[in-house]
C-alpha positions as CSV (number, residue, x, y, z in Angstrom):
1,X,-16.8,-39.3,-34.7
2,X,-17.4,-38.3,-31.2
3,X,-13.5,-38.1,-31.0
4,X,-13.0,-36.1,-33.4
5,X,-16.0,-33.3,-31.9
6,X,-14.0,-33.1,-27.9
7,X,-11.1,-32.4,-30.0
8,X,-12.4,-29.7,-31.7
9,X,-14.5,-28.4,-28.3
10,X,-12.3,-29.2,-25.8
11,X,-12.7,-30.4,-22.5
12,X,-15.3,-33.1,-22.2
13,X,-16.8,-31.5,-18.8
14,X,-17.5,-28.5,-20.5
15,X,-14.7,-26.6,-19.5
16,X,-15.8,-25.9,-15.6
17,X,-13.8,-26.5,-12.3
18,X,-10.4,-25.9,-11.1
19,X,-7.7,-27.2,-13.0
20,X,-5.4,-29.3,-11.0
21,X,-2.0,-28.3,-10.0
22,X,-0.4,-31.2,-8.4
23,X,2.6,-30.7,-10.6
24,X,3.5,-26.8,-8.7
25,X,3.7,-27.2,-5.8
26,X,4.8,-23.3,-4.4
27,X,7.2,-23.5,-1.4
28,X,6.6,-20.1,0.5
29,X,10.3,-19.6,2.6
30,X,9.6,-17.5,6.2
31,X,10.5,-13.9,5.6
32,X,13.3,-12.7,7.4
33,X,11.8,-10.2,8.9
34,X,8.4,-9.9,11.0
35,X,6.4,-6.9,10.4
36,X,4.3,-5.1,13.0
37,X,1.9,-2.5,12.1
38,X,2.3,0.6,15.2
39,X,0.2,3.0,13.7
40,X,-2.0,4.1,10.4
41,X,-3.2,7.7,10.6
42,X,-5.7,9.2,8.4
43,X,-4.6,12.6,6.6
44,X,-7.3,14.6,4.4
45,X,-6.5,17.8,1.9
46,X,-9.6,20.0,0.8
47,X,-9.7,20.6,-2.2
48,X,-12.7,22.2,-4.6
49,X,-14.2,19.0,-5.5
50,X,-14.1,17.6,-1.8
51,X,-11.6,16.3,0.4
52,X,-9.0,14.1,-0.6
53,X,-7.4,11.1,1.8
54,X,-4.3,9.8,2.2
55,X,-3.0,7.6,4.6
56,X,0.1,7.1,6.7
57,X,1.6,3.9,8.7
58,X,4.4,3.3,11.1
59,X,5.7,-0.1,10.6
60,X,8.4,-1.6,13.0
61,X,10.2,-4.7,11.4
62,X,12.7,-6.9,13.2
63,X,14.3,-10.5,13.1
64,X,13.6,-11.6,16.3
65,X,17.8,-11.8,17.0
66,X,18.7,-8.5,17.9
67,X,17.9,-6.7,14.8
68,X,15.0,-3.8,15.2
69,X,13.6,-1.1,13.0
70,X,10.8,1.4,11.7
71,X,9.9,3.0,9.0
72,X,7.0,5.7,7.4
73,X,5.1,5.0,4.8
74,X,2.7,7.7,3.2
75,X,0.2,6.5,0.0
76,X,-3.7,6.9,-1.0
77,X,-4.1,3.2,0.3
78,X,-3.8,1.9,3.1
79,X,-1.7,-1.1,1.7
80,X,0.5,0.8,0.2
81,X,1.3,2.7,2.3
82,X,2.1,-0.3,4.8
83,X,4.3,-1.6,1.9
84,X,6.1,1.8,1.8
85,X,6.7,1.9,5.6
86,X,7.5,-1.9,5.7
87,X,10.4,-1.2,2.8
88,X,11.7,2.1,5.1
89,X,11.9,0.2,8.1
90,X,14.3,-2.5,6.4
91,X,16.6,0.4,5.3
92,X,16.5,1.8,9.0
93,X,17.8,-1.3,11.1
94,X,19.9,-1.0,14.4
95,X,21.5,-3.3,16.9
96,X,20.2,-4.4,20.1
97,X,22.5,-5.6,22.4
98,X,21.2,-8.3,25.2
99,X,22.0,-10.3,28.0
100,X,20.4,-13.6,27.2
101,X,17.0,-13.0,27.0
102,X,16.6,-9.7,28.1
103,X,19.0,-6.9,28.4
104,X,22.3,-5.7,30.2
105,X,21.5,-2.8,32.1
106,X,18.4,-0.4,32.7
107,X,18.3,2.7,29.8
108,X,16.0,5.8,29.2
109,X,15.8,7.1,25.8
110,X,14.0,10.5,25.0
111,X,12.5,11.8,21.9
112,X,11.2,15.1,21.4
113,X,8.3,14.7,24.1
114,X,8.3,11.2,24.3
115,X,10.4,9.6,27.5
116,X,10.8,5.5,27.7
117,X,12.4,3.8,30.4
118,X,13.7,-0.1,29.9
119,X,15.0,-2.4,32.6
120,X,15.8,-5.9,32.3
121,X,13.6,-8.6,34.4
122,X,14.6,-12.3,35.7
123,X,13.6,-15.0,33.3
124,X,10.0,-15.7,32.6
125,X,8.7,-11.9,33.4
126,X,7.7,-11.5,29.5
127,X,7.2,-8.2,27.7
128,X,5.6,-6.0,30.3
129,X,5.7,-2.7,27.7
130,X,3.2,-0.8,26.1
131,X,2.0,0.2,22.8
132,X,4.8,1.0,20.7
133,X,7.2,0.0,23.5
134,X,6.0,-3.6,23.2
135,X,6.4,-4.1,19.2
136,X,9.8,-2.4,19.1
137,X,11.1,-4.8,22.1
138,X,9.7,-8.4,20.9
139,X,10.0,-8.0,17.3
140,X,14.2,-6.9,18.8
141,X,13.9,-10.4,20.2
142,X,14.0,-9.2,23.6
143,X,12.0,-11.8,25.9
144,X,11.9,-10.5,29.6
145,X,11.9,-6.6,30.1
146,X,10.2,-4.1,31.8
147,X,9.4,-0.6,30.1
148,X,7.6,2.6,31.0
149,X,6.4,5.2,28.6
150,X,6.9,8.5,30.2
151,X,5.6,11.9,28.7
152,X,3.8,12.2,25.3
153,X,1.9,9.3,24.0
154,X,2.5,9.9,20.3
155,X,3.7,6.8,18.5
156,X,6.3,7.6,16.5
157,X,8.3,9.9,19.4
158,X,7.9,6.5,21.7
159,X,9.0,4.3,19.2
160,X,11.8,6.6,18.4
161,X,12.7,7.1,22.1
162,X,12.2,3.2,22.6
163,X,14.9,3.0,19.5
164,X,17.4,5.5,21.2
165,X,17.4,3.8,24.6
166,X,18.2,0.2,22.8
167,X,21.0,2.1,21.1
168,X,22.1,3.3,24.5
169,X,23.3,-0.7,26.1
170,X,26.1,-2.0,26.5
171,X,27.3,-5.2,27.3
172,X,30.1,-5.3,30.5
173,X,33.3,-5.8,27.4
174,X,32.2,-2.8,25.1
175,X,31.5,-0.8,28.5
176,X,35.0,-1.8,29.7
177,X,36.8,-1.2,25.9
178,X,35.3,2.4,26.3
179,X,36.6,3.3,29.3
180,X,39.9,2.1,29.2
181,X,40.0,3.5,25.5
């Protein structure tokens, strides 16, 4: 008789606590790519019943082996709109050429007003790089470099300059294949 009643209830316990889940076991695999979060600006619109927010993000993404990107991403959450920039930055990826741990030669890439200036250091320096500077070069991999933002301060113009001047290297072969043509 008491069978037959915690077949037609249920669960004995009353039906409280976790269930167990020894059987799934989820296996989470490293993303490929590391995202950094540069900047989340606040945008509001006025309209009759009040203002209305929205939010932006700059999102650099990068491997940690050479590959290096950012992206926008505009939504009304902040979340969202880090999703958005994440996806962008994934679909914007360029090519960083190095010398080991740090890179060939020294560079200077300008954006708009923004001005960054990247020299390779001897081994053990670290990132010494500011800002924007700092998340482009380590999530490119790039373990010993000196930087200097020069000019205006506004994110995305340094990160865009920091971009261009990492576009600008060249190892000695590709520098020699160019000039003998």
């Amino acid at each position: 008789m008491a069978e037959e009643r915690t077949e037609r209830r249920g669960r004995r316990d009353g039906g409280r606590g976790r269930k167990k889940r020894d059987d799934r076991q989820e296996v989470r695999e490293k993303p490929e790519f590391e995202e950094r979060v540069v900047h989340i600006s606040r945008n509001s619109k006025v309209v009759k019943g009040g203002r209305r927010f929205s939010f932006g993000a700059l999102v650099v993404v990068g491997d940690r082996k050479g590959r290096v990107g950012y992206g926008l991403g505009k939504a009304a959450e902040v979340a969202e709109a880090i999703r958005k920039a994440g996806d962008s930055a994934k679909r914007n990826l360029a090519t960083v050429t190095m010398r080991g741990t740090t890179l060939p030669h020294d560079a200077i890439g300008k954006y708009s007003g923004a001005q960054v200036l990247i020299r390779p250091a001897s081994e053990g320096t670290g990132i010494i790089a500011g800002g924007p500077c700092r998340a482009v070069l380590e999530l490119a991999g790039v373990r010993d470099v000196l930087a200097k933002s020069l000019g205006s301060n506004n994110h995305l113009n340094v990160t865009k300059a920091t971009l261009k001047a990492l576009g600008t290297l060249r190892s000695k072969e590709e520098a020699l294949a160019i000039r003998k043509g």
